[in-house]
C-alpha positions in Angstrom: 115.0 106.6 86.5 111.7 106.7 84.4 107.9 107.6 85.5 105.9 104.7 86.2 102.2 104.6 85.3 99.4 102.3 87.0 96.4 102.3 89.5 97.7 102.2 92.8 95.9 99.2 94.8 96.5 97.2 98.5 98.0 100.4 100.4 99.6 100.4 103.9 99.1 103.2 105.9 101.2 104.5 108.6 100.5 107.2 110.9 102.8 110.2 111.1 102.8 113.6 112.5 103.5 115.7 110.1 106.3 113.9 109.4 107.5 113.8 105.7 110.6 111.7 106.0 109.8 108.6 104.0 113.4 106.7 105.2 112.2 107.6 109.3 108.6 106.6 108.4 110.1 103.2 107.4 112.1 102.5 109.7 110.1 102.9 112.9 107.6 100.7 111.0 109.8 98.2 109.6 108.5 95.1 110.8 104.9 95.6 109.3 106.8 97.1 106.0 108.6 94.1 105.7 105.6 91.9 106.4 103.9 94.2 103.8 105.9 93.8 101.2 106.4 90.2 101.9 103.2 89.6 100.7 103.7 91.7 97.5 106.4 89.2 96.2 109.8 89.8 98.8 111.8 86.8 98.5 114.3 86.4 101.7 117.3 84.0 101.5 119.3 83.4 104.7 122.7 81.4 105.1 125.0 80.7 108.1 128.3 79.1 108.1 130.7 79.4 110.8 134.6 78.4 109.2 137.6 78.0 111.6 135.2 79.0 114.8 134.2 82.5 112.7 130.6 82.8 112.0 129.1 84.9 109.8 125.4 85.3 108.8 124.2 86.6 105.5 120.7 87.8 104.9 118.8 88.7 100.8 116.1 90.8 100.4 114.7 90.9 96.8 111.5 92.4 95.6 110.5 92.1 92.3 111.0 95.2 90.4 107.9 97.8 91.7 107.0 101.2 91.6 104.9 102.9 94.8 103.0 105.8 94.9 103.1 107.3 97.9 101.0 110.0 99.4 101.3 112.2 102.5 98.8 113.4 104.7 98.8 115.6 108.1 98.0 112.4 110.1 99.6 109.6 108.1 101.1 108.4 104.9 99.8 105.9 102.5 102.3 103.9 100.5 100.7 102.0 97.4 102.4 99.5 94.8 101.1 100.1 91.1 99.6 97.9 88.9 
């Protein structure tokens, strides 16, 4: 893992109470993270098949390589991709 320098730009906010778990944070706001980084360049790929009346369902998530700064406050926490 190395540093990663930039300006931090476009941040989400979330509001928190005084919670400092980023993974929690994340995941009880998942839909508008998702729709967030969506916008920052996610790429989804979905594929279904069902083979001998088994179906199976197979969803890819892939964001281009990023770094985030993210900083936590009393009341919320702002998360912030680098450019």
């Amino acid at each position: 893992m190395q540093k990663c320098d930039g300006k931090p730009y476009n941040p989400i906010i979330f509001e928190t109470r005084d919670d400092k778990n980023l993974k929690k944070i994340l995941t009880t706001n998942n839909k508008e993270f998702i729709d967030y980084i969506h916008k920052l360049g996610l790429s989804i790929e979905h594929n279904d098949k069902t083979q001998n009346f088994q179906y199976s369902s197979t969803t890819i998530l892939t964001l281009k390589t990023t770094c985030f700064k993210v900083d936590f406050n009393d009341n919320f926490v702002r998360i912030s991709p680098l450019k």
